[in-house]
BAMINU-682437 format. One record per atom (N, C-alpha, C): residue number from 1; residue in three letters; atom name; x, y, z. Coordinates in Angstrom, 3 decimals. Example, Ala and Ser with C-alpha at 12.3 -4.5 7.8 and 13.67 -1.06 7.14 Angstrom:
<sites>
<nr=1 rest=ALA atom=N xx=13.190 yy=-5.690 zz=7.800>
<nr=1 rest=ALA atom=CA xx=12.300 yy=-4.500 zz=7.800>
<nr=1 rest=ALA atom=C xx=13.200 yy=-3.300 zz=7.800>
<nr=2 rest=SER atom=N xx=12.850 yy=-2.250 zz=7.080>
<nr=2 rest=SER atom=CA xx=13.670 yy=-1.060 zz=7.140>
<nr=2 rest=SER atom=C xx=12.900 yy=0.030 zz=7.870>
</sites>
This chain:
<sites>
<nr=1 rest=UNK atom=N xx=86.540 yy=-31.837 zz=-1.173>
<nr=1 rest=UNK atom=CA xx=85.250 yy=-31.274 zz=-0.796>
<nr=1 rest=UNK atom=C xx=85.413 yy=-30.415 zz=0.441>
<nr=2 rest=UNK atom=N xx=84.289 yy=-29.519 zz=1.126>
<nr=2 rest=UNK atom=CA xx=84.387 yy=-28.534 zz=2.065>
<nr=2 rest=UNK atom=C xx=84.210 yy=-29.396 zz=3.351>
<nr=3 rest=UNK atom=N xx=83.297 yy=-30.348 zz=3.262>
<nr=3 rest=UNK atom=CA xx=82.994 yy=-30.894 zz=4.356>
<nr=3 rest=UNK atom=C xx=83.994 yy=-31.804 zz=4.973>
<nr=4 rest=UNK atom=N xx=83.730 yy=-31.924 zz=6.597>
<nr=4 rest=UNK atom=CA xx=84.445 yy=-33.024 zz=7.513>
<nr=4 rest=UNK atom=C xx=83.475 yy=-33.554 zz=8.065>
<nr=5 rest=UNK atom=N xx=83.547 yy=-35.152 zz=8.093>
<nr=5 rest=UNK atom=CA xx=82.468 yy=-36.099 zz=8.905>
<nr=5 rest=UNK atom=C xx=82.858 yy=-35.926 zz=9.979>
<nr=6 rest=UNK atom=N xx=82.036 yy=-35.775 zz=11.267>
<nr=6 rest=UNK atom=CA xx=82.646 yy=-36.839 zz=12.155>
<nr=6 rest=UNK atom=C xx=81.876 yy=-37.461 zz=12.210>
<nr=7 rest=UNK atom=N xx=82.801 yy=-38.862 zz=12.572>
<nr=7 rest=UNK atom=CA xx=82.289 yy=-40.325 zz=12.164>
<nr=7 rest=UNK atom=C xx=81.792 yy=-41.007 zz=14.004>
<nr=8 rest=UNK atom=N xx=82.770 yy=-40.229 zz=14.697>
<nr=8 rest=UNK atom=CA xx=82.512 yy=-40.748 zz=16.391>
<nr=8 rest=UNK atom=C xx=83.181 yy=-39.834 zz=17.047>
<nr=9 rest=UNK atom=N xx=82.094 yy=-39.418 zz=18.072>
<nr=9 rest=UNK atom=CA xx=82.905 yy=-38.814 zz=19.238>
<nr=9 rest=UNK atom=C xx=82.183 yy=-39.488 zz=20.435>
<nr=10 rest=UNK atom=N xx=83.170 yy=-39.868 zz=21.803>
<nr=10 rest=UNK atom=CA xx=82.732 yy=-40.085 zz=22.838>
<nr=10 rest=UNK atom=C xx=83.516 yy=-40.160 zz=23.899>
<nr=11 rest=UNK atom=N xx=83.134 yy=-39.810 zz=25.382>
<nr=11 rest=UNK atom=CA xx=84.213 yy=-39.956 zz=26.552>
<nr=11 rest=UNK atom=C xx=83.505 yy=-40.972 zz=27.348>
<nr=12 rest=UNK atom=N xx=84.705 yy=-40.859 zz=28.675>
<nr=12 rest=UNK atom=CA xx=84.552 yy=-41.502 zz=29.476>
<nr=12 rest=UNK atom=C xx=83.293 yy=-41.498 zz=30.286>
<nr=13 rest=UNK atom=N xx=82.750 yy=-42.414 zz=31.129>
<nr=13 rest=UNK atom=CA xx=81.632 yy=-41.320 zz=32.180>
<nr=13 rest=UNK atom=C xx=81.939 yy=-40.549 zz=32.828>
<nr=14 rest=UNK atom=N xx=83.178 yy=-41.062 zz=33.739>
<nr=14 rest=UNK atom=CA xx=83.926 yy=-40.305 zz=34.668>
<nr=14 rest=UNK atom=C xx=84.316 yy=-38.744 zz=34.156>
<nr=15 rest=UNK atom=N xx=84.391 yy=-38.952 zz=32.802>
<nr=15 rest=UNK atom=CA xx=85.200 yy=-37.273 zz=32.277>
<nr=15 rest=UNK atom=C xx=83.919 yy=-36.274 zz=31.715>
<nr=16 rest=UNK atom=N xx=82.689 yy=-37.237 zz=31.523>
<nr=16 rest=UNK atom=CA xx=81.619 yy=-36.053 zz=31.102>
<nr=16 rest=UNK atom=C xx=81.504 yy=-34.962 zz=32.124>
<nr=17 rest=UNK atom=N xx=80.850 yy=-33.842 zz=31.179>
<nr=17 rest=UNK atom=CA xx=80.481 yy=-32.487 zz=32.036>
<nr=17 rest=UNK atom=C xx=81.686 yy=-31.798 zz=32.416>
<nr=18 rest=UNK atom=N xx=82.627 yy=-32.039 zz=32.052>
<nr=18 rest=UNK atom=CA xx=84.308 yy=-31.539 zz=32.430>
<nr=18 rest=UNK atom=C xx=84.626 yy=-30.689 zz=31.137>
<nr=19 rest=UNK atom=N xx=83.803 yy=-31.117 zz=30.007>
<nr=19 rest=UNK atom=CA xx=84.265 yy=-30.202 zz=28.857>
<nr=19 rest=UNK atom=C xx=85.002 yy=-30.573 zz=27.660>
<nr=20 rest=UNK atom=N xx=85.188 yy=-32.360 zz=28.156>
<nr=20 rest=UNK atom=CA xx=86.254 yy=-33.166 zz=27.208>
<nr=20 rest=UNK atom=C xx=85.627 yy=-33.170 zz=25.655>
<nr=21 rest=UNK atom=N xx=84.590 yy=-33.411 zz=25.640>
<nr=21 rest=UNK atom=CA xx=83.765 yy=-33.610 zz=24.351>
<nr=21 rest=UNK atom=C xx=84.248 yy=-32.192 zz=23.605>
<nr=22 rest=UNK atom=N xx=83.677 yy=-31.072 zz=23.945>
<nr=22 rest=UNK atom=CA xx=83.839 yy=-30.199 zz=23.879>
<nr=22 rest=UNK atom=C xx=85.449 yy=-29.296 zz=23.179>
<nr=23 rest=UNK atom=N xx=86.246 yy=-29.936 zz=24.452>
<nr=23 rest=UNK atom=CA xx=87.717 yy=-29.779 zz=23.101>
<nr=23 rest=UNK atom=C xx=87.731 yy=-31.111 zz=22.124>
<nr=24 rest=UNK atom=N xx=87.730 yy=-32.016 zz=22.709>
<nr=24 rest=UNK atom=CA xx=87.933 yy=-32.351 zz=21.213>
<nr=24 rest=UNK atom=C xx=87.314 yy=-32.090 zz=19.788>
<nr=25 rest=UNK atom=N xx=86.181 yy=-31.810 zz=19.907>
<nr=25 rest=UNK atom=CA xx=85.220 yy=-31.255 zz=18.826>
<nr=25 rest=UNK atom=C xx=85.918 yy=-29.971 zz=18.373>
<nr=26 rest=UNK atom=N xx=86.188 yy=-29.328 zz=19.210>
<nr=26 rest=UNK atom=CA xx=86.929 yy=-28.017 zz=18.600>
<nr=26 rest=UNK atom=C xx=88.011 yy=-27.784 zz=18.053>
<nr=27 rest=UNK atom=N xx=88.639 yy=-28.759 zz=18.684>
<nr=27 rest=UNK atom=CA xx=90.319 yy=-29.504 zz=17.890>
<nr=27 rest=UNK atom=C xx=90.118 yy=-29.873 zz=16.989>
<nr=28 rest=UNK atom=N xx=89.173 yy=-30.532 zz=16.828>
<nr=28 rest=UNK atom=CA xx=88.776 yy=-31.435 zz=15.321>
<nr=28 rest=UNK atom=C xx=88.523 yy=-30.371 zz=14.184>
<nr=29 rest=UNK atom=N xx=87.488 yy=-29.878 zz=14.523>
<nr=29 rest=UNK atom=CA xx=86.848 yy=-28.652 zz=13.775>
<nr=29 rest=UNK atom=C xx=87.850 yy=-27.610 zz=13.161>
<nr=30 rest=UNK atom=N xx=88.591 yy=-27.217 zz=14.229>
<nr=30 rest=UNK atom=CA xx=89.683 yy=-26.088 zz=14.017>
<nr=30 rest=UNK atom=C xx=90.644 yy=-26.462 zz=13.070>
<nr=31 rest=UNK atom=N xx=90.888 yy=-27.611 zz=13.926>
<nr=31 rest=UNK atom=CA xx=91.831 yy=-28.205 zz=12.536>
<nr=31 rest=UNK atom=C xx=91.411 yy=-28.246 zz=11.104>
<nr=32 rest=UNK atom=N xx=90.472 yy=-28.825 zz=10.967>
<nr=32 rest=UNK atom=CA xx=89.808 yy=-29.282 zz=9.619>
<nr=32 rest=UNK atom=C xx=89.966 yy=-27.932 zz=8.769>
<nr=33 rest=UNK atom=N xx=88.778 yy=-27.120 zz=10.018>
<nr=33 rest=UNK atom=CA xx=88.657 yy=-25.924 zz=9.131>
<nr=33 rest=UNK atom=C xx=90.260 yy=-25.195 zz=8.831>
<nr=34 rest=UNK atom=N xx=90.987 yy=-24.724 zz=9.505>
<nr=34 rest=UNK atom=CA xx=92.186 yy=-24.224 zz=9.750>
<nr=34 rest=UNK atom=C xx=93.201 yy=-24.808 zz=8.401>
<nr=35 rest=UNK atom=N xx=93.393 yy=-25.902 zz=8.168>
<nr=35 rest=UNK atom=CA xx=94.658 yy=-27.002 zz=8.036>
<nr=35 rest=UNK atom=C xx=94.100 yy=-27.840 zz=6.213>
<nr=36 rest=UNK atom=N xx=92.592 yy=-28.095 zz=6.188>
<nr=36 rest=UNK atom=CA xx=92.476 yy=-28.788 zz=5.201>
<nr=36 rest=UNK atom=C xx=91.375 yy=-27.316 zz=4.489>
<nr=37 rest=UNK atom=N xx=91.344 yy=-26.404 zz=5.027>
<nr=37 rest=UNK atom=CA xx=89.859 yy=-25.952 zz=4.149>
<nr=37 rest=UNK atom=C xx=88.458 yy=-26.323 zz=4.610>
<nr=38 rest=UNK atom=N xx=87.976 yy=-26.807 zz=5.541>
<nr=38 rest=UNK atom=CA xx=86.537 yy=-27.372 zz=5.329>
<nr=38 rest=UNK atom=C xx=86.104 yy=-26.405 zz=5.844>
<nr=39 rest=UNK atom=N xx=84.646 yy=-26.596 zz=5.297>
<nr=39 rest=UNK atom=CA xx=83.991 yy=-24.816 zz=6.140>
<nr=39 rest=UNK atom=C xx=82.547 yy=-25.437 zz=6.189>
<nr=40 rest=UNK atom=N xx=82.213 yy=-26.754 zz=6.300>
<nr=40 rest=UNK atom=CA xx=81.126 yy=-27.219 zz=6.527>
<nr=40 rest=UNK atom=C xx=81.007 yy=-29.152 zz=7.402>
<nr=41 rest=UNK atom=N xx=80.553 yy=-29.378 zz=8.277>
<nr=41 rest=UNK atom=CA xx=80.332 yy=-30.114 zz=8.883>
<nr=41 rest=UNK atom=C xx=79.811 yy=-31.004 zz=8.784>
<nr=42 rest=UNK atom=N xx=79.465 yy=-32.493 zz=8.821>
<nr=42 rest=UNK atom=CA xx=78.213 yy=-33.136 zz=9.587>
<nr=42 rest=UNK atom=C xx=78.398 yy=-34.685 zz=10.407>
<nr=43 rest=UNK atom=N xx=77.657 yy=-34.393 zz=11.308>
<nr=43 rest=UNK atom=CA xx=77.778 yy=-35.760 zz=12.119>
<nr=43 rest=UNK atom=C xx=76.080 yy=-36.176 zz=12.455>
<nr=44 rest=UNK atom=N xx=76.225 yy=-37.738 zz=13.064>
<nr=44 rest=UNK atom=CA xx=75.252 yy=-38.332 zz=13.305>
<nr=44 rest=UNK atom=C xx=75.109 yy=-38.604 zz=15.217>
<nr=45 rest=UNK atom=N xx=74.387 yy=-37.948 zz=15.325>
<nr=45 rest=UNK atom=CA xx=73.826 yy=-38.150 zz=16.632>
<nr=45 rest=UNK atom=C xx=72.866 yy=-39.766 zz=17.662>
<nr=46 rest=UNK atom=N xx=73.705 yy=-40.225 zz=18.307>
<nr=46 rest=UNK atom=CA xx=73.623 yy=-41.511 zz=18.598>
<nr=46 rest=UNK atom=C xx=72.549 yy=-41.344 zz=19.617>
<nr=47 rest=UNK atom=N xx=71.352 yy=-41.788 zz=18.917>
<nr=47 rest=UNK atom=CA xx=69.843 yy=-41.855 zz=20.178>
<nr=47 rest=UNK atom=C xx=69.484 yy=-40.372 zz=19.507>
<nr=48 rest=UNK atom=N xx=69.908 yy=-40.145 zz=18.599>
<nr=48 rest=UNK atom=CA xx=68.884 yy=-38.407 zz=17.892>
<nr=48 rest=UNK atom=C xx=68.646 yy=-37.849 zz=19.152>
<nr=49 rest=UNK atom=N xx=67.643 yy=-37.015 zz=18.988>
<nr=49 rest=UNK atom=CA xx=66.496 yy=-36.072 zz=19.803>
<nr=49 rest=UNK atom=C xx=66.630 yy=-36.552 zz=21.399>
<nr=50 rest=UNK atom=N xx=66.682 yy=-38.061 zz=21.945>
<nr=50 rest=UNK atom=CA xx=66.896 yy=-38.186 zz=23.164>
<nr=50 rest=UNK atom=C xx=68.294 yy=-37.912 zz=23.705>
<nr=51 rest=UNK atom=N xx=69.063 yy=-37.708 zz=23.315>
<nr=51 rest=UNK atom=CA xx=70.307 yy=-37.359 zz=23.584>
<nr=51 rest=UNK atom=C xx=70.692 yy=-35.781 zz=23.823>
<nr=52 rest=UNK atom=N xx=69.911 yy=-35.613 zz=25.105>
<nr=52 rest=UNK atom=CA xx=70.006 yy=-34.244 zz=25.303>
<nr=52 rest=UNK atom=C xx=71.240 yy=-33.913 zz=25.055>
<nr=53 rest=UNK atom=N xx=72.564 yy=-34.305 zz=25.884>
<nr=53 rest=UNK atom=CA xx=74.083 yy=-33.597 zz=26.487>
<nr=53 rest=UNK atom=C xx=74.448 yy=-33.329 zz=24.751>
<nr=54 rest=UNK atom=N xx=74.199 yy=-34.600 zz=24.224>
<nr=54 rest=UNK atom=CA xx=75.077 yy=-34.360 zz=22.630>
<nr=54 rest=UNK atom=C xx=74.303 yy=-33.261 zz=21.865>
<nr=55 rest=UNK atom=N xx=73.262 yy=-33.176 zz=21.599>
<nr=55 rest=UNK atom=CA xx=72.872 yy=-32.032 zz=21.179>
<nr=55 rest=UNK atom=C xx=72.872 yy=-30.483 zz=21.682>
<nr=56 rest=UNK atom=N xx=72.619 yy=-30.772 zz=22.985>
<nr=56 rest=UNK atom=CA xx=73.359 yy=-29.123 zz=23.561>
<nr=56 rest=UNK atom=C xx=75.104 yy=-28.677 zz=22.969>
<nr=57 rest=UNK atom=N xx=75.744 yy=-29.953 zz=23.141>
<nr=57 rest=UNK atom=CA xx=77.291 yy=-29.773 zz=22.638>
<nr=57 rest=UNK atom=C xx=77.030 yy=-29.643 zz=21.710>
<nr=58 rest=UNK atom=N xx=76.661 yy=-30.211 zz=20.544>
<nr=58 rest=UNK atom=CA xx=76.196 yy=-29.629 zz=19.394>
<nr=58 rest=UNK atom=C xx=75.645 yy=-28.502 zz=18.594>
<nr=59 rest=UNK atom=N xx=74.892 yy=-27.993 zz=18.769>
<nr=59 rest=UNK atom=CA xx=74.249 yy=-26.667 zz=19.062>
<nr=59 rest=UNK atom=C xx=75.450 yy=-25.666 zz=19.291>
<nr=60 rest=UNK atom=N xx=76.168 yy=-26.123 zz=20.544>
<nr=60 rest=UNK atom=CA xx=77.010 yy=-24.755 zz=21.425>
<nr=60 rest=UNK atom=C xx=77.971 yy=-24.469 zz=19.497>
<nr=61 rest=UNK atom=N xx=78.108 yy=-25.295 zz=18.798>
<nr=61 rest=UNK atom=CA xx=79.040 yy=-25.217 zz=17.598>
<nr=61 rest=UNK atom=C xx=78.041 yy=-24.862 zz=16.696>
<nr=62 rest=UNK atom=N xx=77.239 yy=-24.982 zz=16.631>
<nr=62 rest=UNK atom=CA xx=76.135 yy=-24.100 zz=15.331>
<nr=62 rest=UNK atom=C xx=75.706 yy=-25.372 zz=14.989>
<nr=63 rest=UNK atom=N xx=75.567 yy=-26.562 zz=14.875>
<nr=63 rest=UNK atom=CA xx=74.934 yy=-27.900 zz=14.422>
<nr=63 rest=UNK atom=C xx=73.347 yy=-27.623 zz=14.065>
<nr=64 rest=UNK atom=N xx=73.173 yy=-27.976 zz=13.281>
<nr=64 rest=UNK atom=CA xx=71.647 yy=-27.842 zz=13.419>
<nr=64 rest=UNK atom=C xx=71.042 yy=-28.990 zz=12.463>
<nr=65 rest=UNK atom=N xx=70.031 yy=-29.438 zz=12.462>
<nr=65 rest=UNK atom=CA xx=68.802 yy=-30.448 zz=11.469>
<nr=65 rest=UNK atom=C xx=69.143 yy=-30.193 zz=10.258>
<nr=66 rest=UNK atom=N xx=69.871 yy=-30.985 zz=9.471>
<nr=66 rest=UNK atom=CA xx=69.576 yy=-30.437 zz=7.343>
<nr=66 rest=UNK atom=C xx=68.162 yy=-30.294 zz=7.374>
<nr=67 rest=UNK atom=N xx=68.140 yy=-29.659 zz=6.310>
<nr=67 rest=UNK atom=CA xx=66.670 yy=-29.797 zz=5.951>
<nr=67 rest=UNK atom=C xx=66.207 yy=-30.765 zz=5.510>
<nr=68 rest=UNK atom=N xx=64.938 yy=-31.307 zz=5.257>
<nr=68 rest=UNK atom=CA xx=64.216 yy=-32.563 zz=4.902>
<nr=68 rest=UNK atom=C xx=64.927 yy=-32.740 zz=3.047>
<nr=69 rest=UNK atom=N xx=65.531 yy=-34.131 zz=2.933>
<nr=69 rest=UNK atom=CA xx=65.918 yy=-34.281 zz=2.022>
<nr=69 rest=UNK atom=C xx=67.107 yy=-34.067 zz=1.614>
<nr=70 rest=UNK atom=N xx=67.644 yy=-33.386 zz=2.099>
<nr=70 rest=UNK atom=CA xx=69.174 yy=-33.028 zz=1.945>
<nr=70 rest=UNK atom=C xx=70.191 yy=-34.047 zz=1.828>
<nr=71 rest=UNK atom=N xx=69.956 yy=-35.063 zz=2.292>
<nr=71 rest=UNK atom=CA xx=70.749 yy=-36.027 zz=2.367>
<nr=71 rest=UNK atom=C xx=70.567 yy=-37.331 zz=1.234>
<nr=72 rest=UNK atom=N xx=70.711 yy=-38.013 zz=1.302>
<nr=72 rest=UNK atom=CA xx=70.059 yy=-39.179 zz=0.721>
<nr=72 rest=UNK atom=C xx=69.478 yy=-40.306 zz=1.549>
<nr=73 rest=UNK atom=N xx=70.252 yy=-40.480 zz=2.314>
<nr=73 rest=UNK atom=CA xx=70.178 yy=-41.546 zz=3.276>
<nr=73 rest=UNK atom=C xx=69.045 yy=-40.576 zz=4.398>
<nr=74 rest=UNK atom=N xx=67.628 yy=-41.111 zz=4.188>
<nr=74 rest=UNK atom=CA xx=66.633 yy=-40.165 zz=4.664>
<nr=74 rest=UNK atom=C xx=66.514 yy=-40.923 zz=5.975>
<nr=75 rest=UNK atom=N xx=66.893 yy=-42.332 zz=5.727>
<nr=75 rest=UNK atom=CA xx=66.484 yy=-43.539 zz=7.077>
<nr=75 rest=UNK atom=C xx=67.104 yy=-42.853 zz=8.287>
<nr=76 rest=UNK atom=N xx=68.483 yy=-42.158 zz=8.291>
<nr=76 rest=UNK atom=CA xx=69.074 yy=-41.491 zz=9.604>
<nr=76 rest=UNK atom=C xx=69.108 yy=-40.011 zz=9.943>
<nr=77 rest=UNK atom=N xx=68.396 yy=-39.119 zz=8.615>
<nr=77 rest=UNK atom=CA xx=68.138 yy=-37.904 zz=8.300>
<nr=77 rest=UNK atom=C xx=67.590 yy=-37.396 zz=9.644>
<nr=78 rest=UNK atom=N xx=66.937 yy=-37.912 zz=10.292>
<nr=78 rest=UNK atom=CA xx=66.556 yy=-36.927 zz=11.615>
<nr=78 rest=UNK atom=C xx=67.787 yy=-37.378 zz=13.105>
<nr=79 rest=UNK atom=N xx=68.532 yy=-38.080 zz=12.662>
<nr=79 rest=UNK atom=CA xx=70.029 yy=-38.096 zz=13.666>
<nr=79 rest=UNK atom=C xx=71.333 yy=-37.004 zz=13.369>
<nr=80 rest=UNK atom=N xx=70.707 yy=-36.881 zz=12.207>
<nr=80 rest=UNK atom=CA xx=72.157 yy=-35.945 zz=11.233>
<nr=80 rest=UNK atom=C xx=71.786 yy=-34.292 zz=12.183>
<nr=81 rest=UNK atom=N xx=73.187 yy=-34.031 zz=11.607>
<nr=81 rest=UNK atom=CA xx=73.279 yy=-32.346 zz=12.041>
<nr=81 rest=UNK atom=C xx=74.267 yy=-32.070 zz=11.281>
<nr=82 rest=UNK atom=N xx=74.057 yy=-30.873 zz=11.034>
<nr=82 rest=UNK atom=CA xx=75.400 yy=-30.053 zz=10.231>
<nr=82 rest=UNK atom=C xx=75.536 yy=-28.879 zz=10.315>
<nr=83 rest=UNK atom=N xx=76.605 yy=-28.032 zz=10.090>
<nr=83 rest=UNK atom=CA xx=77.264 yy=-27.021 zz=10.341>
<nr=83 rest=UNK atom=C xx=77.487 yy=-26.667 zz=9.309>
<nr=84 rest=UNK atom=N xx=77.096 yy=-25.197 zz=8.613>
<nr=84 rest=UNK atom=CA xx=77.058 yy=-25.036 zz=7.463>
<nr=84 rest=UNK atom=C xx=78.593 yy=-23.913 zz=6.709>
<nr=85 rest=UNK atom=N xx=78.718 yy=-23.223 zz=8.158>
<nr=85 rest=UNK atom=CA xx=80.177 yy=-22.225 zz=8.399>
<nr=85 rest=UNK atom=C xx=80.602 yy=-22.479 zz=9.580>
<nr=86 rest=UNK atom=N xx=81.943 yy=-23.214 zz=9.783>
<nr=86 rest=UNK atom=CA xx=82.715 yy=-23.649 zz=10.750>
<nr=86 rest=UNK atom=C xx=83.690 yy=-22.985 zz=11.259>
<nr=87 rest=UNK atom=N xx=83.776 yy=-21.679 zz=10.433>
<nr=87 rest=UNK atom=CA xx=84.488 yy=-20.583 zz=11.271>
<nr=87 rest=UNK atom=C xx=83.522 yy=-19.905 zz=11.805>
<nr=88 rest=UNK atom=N xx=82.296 yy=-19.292 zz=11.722>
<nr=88 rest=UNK atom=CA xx=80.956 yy=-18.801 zz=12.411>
<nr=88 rest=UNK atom=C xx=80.585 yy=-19.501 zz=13.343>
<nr=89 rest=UNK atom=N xx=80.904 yy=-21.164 zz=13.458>
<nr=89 rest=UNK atom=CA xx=80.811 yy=-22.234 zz=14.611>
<nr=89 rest=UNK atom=C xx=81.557 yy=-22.057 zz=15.382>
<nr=90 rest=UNK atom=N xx=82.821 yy=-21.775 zz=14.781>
<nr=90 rest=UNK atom=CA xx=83.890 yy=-21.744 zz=15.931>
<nr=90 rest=UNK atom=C xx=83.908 yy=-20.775 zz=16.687>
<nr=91 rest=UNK atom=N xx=83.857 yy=-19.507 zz=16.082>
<nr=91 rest=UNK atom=CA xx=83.847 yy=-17.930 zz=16.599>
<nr=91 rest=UNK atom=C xx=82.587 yy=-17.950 zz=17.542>
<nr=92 rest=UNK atom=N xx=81.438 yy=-18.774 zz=17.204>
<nr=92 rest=UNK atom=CA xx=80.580 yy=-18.468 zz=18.547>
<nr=92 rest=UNK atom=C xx=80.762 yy=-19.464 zz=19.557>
<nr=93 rest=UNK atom=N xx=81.160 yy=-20.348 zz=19.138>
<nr=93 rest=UNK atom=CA xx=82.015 yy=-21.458 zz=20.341>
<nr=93 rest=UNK atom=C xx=83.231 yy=-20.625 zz=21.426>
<nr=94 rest=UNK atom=N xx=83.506 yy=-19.828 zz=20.330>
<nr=94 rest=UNK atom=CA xx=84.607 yy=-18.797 zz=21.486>
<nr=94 rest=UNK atom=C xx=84.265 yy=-17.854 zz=22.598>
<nr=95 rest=UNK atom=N xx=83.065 yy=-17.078 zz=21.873>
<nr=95 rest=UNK atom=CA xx=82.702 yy=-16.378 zz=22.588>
<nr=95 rest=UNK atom=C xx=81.625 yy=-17.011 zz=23.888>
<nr=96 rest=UNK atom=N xx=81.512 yy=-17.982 zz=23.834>
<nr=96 rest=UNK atom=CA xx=80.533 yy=-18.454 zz=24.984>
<nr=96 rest=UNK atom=C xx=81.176 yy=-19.074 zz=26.180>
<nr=97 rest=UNK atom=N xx=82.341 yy=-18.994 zz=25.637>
<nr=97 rest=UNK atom=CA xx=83.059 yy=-19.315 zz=26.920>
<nr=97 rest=UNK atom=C xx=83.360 yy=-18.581 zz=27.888>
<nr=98 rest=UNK atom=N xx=83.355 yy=-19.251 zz=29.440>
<nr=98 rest=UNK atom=CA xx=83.329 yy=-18.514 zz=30.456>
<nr=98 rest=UNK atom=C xx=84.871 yy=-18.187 zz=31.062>
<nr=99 rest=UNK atom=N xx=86.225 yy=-18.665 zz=30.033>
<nr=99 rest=UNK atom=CA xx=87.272 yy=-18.344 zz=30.526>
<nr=99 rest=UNK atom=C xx=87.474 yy=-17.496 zz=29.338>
<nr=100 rest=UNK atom=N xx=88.730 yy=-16.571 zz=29.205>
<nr=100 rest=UNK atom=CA xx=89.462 yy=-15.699 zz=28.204>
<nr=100 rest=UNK atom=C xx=90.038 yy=-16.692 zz=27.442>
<nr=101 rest=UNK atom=N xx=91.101 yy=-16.706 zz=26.338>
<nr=101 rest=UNK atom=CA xx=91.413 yy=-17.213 zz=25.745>
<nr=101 rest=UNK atom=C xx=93.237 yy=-17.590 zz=26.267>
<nr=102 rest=UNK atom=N xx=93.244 yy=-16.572 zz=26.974>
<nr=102 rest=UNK atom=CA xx=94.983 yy=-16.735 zz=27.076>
<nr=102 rest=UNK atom=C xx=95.143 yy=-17.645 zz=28.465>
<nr=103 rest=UNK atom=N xx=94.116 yy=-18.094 zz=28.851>
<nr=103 rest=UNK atom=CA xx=94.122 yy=-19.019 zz=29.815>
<nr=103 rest=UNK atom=C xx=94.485 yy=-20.161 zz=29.924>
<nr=104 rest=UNK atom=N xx=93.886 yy=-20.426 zz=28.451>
<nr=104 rest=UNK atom=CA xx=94.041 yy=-21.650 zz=28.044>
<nr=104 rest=UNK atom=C xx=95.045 yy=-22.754 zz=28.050>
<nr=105 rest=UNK atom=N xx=96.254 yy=-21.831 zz=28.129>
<nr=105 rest=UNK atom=CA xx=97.537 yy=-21.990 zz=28.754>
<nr=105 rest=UNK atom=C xx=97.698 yy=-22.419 zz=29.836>
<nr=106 rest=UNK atom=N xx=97.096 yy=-21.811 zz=30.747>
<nr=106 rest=UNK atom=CA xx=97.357 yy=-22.218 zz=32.433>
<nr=106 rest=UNK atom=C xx=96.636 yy=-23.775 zz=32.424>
<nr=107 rest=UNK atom=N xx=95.743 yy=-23.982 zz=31.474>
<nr=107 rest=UNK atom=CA xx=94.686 yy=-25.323 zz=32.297>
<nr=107 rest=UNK atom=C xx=95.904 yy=-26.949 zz=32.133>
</sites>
């Protein structure tokens, strides 16, 4: 199939706001998409809607609400998000960044 779950992501306290979430999601993603083919997403958001930080990180990758019904499992349908083109996720994940790319090296 096209899709990749993720099933869990989470850091330290100490390491939030540093950006950790952030690569790994993109590692994940890149890979998937890159390595197996997937070109579509979805994960479940822990505390939905109150979980500001995870949904901004979310978002920054194209995540967005399925639509009503899409799923089956309707009981967690408003925690879900998905990504429908994960190279269009990724490519605007690139461009929003505030370093170049060949930097990436130095960090």
């Amino acid at each position: 199939s096209g899709w990749v779950k993720v099933e869990l992501l989470g850091t330290d306290r100490s390491f939030r706001g540093h950006g950790v979430a952030k690569l790994l999601l993109a590692s994940v993603l890149a890979y998937e998409q890159s390595m197996r083919g997937r070109t579509h997403a979805v994960l479940q958001v822990a505390g939905g809607d109150s979980n500001v930080a995870a949904n901004k990180l979310y978002s920054s990758f194209g995540f967005e609400l399925p639509p009503d019904g899409y799923f089956e499992d309707t009981a967690s349908g408003s925690n879900l998000r998905v990504v429908w083109d994960l190279e269009i996720g990724l490519r605007t994940l690139e461009q929003q960044q505030a370093y170049p790319r060949e930097r990436l090296g130095e960090l």
